[in-house]
N, C-alpha and C positions, 0 to 999 in steps of 0.2 A: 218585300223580299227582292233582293238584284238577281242577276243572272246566275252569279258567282253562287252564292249562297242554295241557287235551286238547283246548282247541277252536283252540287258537293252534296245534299241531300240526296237529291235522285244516285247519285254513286252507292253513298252508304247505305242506302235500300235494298239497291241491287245485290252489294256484296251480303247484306246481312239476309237475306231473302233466299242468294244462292245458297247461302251454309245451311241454314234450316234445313232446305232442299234435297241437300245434301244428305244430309244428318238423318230426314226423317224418310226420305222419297229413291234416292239412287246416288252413290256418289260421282256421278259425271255429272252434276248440277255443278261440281270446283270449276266446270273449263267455265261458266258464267263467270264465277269470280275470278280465274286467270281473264280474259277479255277485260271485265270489268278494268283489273290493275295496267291492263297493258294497255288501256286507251289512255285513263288517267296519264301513265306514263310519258305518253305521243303528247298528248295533249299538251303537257307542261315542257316539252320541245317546238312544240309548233304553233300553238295556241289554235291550232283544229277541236272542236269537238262537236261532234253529232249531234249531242243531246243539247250543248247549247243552242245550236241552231234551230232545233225544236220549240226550247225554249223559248225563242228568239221571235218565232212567230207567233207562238200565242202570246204574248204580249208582255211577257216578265221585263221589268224595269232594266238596263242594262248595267255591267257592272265595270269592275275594272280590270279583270283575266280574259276574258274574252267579246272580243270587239265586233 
């Protein structure tokens, strides 16, 4: 698995995780997934992301979206 690949998983977790959340628990679990999309967002302007850098240290092979 690259980097790419685990932070695009880790996303759709997130987002499908918050709607459940949502769905079954409160709905102010949506600002998760607003967050969620607006990093994604940043990310694909910046090539910042958080979660890759997570990634990054526990040892996920590197990929080609973030460096």
């Amino acid at each position: 698995m690259t980097l790419d690949s685990a932070v695009f998983r880790f996303a759709g977790v997130v987002v499908l995780v918050s709607l459940a959340l949502a769905h079954w628990v409160h709905p102010a679990w949506l600002w998760l997934t607003a967050f969620a999309g607006a990093n994604m967002l940043q990310a694909s302007f910046t090539g910042f992301c958080p979660a890759a850098m997570v990634f990054k240290k526990l040892g996920v092979r590197p990929g080609n979206s973030f460096k």
